[in-house]
N, C-alpha and C positions, 0 to 999 in steps of 0.2 A: 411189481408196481404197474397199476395204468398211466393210461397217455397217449395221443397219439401224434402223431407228424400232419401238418396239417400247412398243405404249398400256397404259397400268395403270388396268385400268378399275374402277370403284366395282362393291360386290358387288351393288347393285343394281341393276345394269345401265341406270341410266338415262344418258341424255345431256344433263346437266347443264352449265351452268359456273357458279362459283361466283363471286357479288358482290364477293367478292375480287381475283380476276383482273381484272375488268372495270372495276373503279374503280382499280388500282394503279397510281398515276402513271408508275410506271419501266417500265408494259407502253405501246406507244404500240398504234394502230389496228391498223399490220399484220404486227404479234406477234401479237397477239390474234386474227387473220385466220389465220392460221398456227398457232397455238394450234387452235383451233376448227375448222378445215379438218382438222387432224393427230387430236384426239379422232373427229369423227366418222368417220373411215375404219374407224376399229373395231382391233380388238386380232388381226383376223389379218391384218392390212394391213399387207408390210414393202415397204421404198421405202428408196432412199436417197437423200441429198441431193441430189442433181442430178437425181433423177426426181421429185422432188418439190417444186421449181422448173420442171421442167416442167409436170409438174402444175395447179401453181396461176401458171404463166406471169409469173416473176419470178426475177431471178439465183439463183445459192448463194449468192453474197455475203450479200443481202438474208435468206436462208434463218438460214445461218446467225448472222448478228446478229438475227434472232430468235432461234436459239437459246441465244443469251448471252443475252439478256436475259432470256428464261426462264429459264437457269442461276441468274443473278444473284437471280430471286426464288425460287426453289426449286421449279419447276412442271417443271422439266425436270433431267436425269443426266447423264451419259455416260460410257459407263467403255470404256477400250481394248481392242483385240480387236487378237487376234497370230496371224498364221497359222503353220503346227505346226513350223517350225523358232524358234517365238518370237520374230520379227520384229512389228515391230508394223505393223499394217497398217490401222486407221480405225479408228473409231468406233462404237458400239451407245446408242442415243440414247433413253432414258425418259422418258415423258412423263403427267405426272400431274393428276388432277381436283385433287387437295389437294397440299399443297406437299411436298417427300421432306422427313424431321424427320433423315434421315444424312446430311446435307450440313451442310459445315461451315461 
């Protein structure tokens, strides 16, 4: 499946993570590893899941239940991606310093 990771970085360009993430009980260690590994590659770093399990040398499984759990606190998106007969074809994956406030 395609898709890629695609960072919403803060306007000031720092590399931050906020106290937030890092205390939130529902993030465990290595969401937060994934979390932090996925901010710093930078905002023209695109990868998709499976390269970025190899990457950081851990299943997709494990990839993506971080990215549930990030969904679940709002530090991560995802909205579908259709290839041009509008078949749907993966995932496009956002990943945020501050939590999305359009998630429901």
């Amino acid at each position: 499946m395609a898709g890629n990771i695609i960072i919403i970085e803060p306007h000031n360009n720092f590399q931050k993570v906020a106290k937030d993430v890092i205390l939130n009980k529902e993030i465990d260690v290595l969401t937060l590893g994934v979390y932090v590994r996925v901010l710093c590659l930078g905002k023209k770093w695109k990868l998709n899941v499976r390269g970025l399990a190899s990457t950081l040398r851990i299943s997709a499984d494990k990839i993506r239940a971080a990215f549930a759990a990030l969904e679940k606190t709002g530090y991560h998106k995802r909205t579908r991606t259709h290839d041009k007969n509008g078949k749907f074809c993966g995932w496009d994956y956002a990943i945020g310093y501050e939590p999305f406030t359009d998630i429901a």
